[in-house]
C-alpha positions as CSV (number, residue, x, y, z in Angstrom):
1,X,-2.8,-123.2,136.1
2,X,-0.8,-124.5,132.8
3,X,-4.0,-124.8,130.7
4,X,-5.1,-121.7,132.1
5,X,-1.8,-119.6,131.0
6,X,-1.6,-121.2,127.8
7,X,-5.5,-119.8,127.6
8,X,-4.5,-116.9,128.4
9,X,-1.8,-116.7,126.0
10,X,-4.0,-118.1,123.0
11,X,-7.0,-115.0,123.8
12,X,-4.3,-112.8,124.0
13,X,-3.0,-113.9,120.5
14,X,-6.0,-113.7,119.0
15,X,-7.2,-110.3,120.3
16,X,-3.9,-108.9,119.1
17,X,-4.5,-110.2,115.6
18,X,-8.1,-109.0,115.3
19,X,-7.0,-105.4,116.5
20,X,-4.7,-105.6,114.0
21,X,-7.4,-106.9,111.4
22,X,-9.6,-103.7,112.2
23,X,-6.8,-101.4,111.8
24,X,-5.4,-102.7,108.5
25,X,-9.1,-103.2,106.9
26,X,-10.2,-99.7,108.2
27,X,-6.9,-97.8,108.5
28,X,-7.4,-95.2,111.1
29,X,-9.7,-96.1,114.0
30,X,-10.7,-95.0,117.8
31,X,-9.5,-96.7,120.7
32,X,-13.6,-96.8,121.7
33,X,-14.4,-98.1,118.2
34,X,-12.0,-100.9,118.3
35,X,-13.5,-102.0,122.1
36,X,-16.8,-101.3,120.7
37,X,-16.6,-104.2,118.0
38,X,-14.4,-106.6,119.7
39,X,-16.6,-106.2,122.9
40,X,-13.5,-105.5,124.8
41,X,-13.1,-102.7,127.4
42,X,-11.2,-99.7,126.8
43,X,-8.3,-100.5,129.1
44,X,-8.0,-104.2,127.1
45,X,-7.7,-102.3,124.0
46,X,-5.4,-99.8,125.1
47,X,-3.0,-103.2,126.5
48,X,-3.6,-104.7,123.0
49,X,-2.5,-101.4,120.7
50,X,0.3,-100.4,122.9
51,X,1.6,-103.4,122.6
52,X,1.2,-103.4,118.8
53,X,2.7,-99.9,118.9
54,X,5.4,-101.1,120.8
55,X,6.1,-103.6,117.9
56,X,6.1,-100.9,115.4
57,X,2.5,-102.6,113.6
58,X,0.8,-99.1,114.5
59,X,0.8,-95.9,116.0
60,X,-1.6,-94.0,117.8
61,X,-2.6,-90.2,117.5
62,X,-4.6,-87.5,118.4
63,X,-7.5,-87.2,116.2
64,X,-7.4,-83.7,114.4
65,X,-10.7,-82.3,115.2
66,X,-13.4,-84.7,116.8
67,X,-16.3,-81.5,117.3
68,X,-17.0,-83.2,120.5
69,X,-16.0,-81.7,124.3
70,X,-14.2,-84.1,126.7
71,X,-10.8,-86.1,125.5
72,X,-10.9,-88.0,122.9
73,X,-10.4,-91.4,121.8
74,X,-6.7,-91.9,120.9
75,X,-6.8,-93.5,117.0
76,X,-4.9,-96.3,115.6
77,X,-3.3,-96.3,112.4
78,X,-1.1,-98.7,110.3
79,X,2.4,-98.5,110.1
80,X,2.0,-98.4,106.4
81,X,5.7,-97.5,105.2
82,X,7.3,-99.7,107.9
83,X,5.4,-103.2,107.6
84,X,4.8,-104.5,104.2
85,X,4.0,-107.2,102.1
86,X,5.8,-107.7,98.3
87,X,2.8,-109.0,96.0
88,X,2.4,-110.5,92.4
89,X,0.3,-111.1,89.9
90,X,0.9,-112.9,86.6
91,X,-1.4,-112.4,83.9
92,X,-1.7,-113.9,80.6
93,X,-0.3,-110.5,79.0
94,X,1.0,-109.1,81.8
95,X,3.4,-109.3,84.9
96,X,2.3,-107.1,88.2
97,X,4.8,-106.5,91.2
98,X,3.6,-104.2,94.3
99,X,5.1,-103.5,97.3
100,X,1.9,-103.1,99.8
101,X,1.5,-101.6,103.2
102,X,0.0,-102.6,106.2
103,X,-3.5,-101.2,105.4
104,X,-3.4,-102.2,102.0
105,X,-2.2,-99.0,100.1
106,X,-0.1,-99.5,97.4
107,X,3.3,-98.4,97.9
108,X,4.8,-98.6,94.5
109,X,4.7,-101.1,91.1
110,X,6.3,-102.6,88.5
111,X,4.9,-104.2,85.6
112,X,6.0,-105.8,82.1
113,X,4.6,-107.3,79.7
114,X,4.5,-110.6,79.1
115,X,4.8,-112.7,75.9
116,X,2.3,-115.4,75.0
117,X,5.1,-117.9,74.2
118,X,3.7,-121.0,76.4
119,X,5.3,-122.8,79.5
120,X,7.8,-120.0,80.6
121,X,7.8,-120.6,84.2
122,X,11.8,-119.2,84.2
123,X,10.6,-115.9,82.5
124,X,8.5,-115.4,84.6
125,X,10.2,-116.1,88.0
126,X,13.0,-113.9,86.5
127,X,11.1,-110.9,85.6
128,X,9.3,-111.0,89.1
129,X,12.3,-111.9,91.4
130,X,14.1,-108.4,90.0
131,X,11.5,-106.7,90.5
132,X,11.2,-108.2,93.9
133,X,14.3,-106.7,94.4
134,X,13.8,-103.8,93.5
135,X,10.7,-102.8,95.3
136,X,12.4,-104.8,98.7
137,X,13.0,-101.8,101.4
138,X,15.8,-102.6,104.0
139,X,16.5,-100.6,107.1
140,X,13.6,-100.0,109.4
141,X,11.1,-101.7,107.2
142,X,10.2,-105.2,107.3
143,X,8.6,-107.5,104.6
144,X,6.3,-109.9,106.8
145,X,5.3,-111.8,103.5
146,X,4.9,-112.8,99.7
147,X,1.7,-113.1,97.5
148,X,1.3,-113.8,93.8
149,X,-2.0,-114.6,92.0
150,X,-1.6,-116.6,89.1
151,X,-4.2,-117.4,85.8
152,X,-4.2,-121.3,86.8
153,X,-5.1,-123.9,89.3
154,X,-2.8,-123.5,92.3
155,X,-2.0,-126.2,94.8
156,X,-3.0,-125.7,98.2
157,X,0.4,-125.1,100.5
158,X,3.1,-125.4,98.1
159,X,2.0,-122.5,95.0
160,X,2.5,-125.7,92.5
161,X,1.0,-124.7,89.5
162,X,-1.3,-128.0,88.8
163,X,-3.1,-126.6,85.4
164,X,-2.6,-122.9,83.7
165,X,-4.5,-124.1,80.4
166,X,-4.0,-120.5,78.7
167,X,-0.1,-120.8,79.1
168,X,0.2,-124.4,79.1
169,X,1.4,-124.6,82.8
170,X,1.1,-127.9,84.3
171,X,3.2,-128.9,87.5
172,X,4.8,-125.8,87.7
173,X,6.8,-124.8,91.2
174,X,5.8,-121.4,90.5
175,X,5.7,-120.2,94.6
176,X,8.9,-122.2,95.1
177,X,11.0,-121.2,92.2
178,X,10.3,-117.5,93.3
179,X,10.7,-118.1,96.5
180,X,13.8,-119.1,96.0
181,X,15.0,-116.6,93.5
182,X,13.5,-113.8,95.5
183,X,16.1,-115.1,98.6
184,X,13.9,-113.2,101.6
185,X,13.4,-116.8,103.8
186,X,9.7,-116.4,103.4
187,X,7.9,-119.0,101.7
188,X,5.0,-117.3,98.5
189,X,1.2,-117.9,99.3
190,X,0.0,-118.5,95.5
191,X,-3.3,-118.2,95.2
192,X,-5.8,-118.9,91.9
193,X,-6.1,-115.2,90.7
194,X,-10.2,-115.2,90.1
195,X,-10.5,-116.6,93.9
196,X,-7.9,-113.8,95.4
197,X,-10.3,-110.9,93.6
198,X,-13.4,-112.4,95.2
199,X,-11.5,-112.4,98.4
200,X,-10.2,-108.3,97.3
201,X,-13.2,-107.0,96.2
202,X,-15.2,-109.0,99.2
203,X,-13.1,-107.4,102.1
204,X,-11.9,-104.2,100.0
205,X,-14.1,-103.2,97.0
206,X,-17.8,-103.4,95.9
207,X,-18.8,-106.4,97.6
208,X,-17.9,-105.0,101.5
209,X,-21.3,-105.8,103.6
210,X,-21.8,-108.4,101.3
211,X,-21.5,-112.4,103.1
212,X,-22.3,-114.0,99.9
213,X,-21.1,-113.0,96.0
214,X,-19.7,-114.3,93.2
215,X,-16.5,-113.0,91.2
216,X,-16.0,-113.6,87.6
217,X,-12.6,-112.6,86.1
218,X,-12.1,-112.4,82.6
219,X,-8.2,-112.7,81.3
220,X,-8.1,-114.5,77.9
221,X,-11.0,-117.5,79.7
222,X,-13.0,-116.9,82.6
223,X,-12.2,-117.7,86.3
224,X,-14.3,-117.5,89.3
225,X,-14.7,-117.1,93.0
226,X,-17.6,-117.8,95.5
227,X,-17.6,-115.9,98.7
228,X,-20.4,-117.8,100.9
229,X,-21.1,-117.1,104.2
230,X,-18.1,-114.7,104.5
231,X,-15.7,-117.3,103.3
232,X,-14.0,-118.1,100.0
233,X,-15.7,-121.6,98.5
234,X,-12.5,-123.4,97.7
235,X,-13.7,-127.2,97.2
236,X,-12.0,-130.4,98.6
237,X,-8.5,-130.0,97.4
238,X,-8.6,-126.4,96.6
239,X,-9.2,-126.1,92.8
240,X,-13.3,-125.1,93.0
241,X,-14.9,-122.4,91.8
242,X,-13.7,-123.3,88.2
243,X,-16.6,-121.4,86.6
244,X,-14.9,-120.3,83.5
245,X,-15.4,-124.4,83.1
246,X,-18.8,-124.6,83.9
247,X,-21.2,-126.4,80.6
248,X,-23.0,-123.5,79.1
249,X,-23.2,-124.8,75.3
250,X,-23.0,-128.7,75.3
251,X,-24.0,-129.2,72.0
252,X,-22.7,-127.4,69.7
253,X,-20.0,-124.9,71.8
254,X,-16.9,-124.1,71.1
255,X,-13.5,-125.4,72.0
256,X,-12.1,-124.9,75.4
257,X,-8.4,-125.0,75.8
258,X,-9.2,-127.6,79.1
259,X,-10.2,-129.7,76.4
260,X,-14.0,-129.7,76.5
261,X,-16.0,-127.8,74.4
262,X,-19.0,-125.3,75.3
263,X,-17.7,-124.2,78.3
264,X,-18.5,-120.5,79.3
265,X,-14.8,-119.0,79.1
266,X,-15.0,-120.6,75.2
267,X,-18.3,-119.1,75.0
268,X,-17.5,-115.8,76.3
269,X,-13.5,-115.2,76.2
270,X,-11.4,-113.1,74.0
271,X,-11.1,-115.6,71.2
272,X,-15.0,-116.0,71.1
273,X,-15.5,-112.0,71.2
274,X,-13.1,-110.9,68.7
275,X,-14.1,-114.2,66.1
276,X,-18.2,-112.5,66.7
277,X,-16.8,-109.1,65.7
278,X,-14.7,-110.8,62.7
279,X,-11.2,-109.2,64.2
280,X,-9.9,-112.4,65.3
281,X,-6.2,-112.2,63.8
282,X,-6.4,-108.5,63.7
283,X,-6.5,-108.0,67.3
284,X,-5.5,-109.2,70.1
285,X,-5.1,-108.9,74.3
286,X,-7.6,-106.5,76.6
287,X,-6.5,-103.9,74.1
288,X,-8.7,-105.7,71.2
289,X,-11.2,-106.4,73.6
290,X,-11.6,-102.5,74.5
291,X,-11.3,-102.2,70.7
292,X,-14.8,-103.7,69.9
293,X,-16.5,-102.7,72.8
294,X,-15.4,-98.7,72.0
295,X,-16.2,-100.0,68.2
296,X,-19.7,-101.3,69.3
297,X,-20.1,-97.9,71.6
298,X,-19.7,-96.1,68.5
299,X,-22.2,-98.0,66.1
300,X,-20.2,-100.4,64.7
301,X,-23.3,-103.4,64.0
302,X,-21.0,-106.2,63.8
303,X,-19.1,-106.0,66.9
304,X,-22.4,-104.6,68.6
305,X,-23.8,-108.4,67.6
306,X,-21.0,-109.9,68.8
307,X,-21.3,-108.0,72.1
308,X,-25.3,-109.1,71.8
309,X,-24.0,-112.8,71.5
310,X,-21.5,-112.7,74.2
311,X,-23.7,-111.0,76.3
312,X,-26.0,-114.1,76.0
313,X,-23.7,-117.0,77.0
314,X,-22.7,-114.9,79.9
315,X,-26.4,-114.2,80.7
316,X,-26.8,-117.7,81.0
317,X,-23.9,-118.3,83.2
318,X,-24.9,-115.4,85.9
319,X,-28.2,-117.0,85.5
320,X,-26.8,-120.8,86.5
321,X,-24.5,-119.1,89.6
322,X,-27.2,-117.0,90.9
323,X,-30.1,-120.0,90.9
324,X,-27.4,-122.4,92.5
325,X,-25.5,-119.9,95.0
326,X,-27.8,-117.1,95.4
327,X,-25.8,-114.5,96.0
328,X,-26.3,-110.9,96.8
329,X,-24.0,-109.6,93.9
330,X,-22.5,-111.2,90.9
331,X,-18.9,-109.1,90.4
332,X,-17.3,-108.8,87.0
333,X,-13.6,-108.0,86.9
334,X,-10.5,-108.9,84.3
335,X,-11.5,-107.8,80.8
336,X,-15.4,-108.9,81.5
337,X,-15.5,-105.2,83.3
338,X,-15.1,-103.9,80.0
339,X,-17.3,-106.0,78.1
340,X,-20.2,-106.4,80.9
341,X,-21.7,-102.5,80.4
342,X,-22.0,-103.2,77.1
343,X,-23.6,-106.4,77.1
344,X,-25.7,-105.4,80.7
345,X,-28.7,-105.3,78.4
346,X,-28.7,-109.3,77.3
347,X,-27.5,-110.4,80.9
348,X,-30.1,-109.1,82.5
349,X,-32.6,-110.4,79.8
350,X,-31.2,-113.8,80.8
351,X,-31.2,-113.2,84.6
352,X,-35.1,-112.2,84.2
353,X,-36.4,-115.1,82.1
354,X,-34.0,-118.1,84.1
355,X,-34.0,-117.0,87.2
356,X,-36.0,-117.8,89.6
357,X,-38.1,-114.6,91.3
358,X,-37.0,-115.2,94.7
359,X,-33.4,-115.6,94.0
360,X,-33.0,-112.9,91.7
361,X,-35.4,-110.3,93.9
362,X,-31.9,-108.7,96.0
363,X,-29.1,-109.4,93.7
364,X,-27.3,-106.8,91.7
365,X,-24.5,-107.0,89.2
366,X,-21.3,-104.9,89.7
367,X,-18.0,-104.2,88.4
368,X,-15.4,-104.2,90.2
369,X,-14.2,-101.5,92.1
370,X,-10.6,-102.4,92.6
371,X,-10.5,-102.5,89.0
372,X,-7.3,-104.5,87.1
373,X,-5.9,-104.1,91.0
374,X,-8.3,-106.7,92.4
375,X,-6.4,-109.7,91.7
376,X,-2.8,-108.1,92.8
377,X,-4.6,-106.8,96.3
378,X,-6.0,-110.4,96.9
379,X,-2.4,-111.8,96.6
380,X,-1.3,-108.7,99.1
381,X,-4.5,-109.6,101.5
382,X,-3.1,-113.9,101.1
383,X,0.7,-112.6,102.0
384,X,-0.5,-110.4,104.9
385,X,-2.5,-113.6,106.9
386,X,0.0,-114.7,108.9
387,X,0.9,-111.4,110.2
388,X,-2.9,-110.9,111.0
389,X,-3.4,-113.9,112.5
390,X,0.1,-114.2,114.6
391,X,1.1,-110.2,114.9
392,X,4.0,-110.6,117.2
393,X,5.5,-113.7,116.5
394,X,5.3,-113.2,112.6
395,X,7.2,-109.8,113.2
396,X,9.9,-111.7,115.0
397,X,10.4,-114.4,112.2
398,X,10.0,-111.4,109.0
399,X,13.2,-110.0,107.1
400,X,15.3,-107.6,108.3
401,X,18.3,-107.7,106.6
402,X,19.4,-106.9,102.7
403,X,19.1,-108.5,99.6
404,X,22.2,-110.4,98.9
C-alpha cells in the first residue's frame, strides 16, 4: 500500500505539471482539450486544474462565445500577472532583463548597453541585479524562478561561466554572483544563449511541429543549437553544439578568438563581414552589420560581395549540419537574421550542390520568429522548469516577501 501511495502521489505530480505545461505553452485551453491530449477523463482534469486554481497557477472561465449548443467546456488560463519568472540575457553589446509570466508573455524590460571592455563579470552582475530589482513584484505575485542566457560555454548546475571567448570570460560564477546579488533565495539556471533560442524558437517560434532543427545565432561569432528528437543536443558535459567552432576553412581561414583559425563564426561573424565590405574600423556592433546589408540592399557592389562571400562560408556550414543532422529547418537568429535574406541566394547555392538529395528534399531555412527575444524567452522557458515539472511544491518554496 506504501509503494502504491507513493505511485499515486508521483502520477499525480506529474499530471499536475503537464496540465500546467499545456496551459503555459498554449495559454487558454478547454477543460475537454486538455483531457483530450493527456488521455485523461474529464473529471481527472477538472481534479487536476482546480487544484492548480486553487494554488493560484490558473484560472478557469467561461469561454466567450463557443457557437455551439450544450455547456461548454470551462477554459484554463495562466495566471500571468501573479506567477513569474525574472529572466536575462547578456549579450556581447547588450544587457536584457524581463520579468515573464506564466504563459510566456513578456511583462516588462530593461536593457543597457554594454561596453566591450573584456572580463567584466561585476558590471555585469551589477547592472542586472538592479534591474532585477526593479522588475521584482511583491505582494500577491510570486517569482518561482531566474534565467539568464549568456554568449559563452556554461557549466551544467552551477551557471560557471567555463569559456566566453568574445569577452574573455573564463571561470566566471556568473549564475552565483547574481544569484547572490539578486538576494530572492533562488538559485539562476544559466544556460549557453544559442542552445536557449533553439529551445525558444522550438517550443515558441518557427520551429513549433518541428522534432528536429538546428539554431544558429549570430552575436559578434556564431553559436548553435540542435533540437533532435524533441530534445536539445547538449553533449557529454554540456558544452556541444559549438557550431560557431565547427572547421569550415582549414587552410587558409581566418583567426578565431578560440584560438583556431577557419572556424565558421571567423568565417562568417561581424569582424569577417565588415573587413569584406572594407568598414572594418568604421563600424561596428549589429548596427554596422545592418549597415552593409541596407548598403548592399541599396547597390552598394562592395558590401553586396562581401555579403556574396559570407553568404558562402555560411552555405557551407548549413550544408555540413543538414548532411550530418538532417533536420527539418535550419533557424537563423542573432545578427545572422539580418544578414541570412541577403545572402539566401549563396546558401542555397551551397545547400543544392553539397547536400545530399534526400536530406535536403523537406528542409527549409527560417528566421527566427522570436526575433532578438529568442534567446531572453529560452532563459524564461529554463527558469520556468521547475515550476512545470513540480507545480505545487515549487509554489511553496518561491519568494514571497520583499527585496531587502
Amino acid at each position: 500500500m506504501k509503494h502504491l501511495g507513493r505511485f499515486q502521489e508521483e502520477s499525480r505530480r506529474h499530471n499536475l505539471g503537464t496540465v500546467l505545461r499545456h496551459v503555459h505553452m498554449a495559454g487558454p485551453i478547454s477543460r475537454s482539450e486538455l483531457a483530450e491530449r493527456m488521455g485523461l477523463n474529464r473529471s481527472t482534469i477538472m481534479g487536476l486544474t482546480a487544484e492548480l486554481t486553487a494554488a493560484g497557477l490558473v484560472r478557469e472561465e467561461l469561454p466567450r462565445d463557443t457557437g455551439r449548443a450544450g455547456r461548454p467546456s470551462l477554459l484554463v488560463r495562466p495566471e500571468s500577472d501573479r506567477v513569474y519568472v525574472l529572466a536575462f540575457d547578456v549579450r556581447v553589446d547588450r544587457l536584457v532583463a524581463c520579468r515573464v509570466g506564466l504563459g510566456g508573455e513578456i511583462l516588462e524590460r530593461r536593457e543597457a548597453a554594454r561596453r566591450r571592455a573584456g572580463a567584466d563579470l561585476d558590471d555585469v552582475v551589477d547592472v542586472l541585479a538592479g534591474f532585477g530589482r526593479e522588475l521584482y513584484r511583491g505582494g500577491d505575485a510570486i517569482c518561482v524562478g531566474l534565467g539568464a542566457a549568456y554568449c559563452g560555454m556554461i557549466r551544467p548546475g552551477d551557471g560557471m561561466v567555463r569559456f566566453g571567448p568574445d569577452m574573455g570570460w573564463v571561470d566566471q560564477a556568473f549564475g552565483t554572483e547574481l544569484g547572490d546579488r539578486l538576494g530572492l533565495g533562488l538559485p539562476v539556471a544559466v544556460g549557453n544563449e544559442a542552445h536557449l533560442g533553439a529551445v525558444a524558437e522550438h517550443v515558441r517560434g518557427v520551429g513549433v511541429g518541428h522534432q528536429n532543427l538546428v539554431y544558429l545565432h549570430g552575436d559578434v561569432g556564431v553559436g548553435g543549437g540542435i533540437i533532435v528528437g524533441g530534445k536539445l543536443l547538449d553533449g557529454d558535459g554540456g558544452y556541444g553544439c559549438e557550431l560557431g567552432h565547427m572547421i569550415v576553412n582549414p587552410y587558409d581561414g581566418r583567426p578565431c578568438g578560440c584560438g583556431s583559425r577557419g572556424c565558421l563564426e571567423a568565417e562568417v561573424g561581424e569582424q569577417a563581414l565588415l573587413e569584406a565590405a572594407g568598414r572594418s574600423g568604421e563600424l561596428v556592433g549589429r548596427e554596422g552589420i545592418r549597415t552593409v546589408v541596407a548598403a548592399a540592399a541599396d547597390g552598394d557592389e562592395a558590401a553586396a560581395e562581401a555579403l556574396r562571400r559570407i553568404g558562402d562560408w555560411l552555405g557551407i556550414g548549413v550544408a555540413n549540419l543538414i548532411n550530418l543532422f538532417n533536420p527539418g529547418m535550419i533557424v537563423f537568429g542573432g545578427m545572422l537574421q539580418d544578414i541570412y535574406p541577403g545572402a539566401a541566394d549563396q546558401v542555397h547555392r551551397r545547400v543544392e550542390a553539397n547536400v545530399l538529395v534526400i536530406s535536403r528534399e523537406r528542409v527549409s531555412l527560417r528566421t527566427a520568429a522570436l526575433g532578438d527575444d529568442a534567446t531572453l524567452i529560452g532563459a524564461a522557458e529554463l527558469a520556468f522548469a521547475e515550476v512545470l515539472a513540480s507545480p505545487l511544491e515549487t509554489l511553496a518554496r518561491g519568494t514571497l516577501s520583499p527585496l531587502a
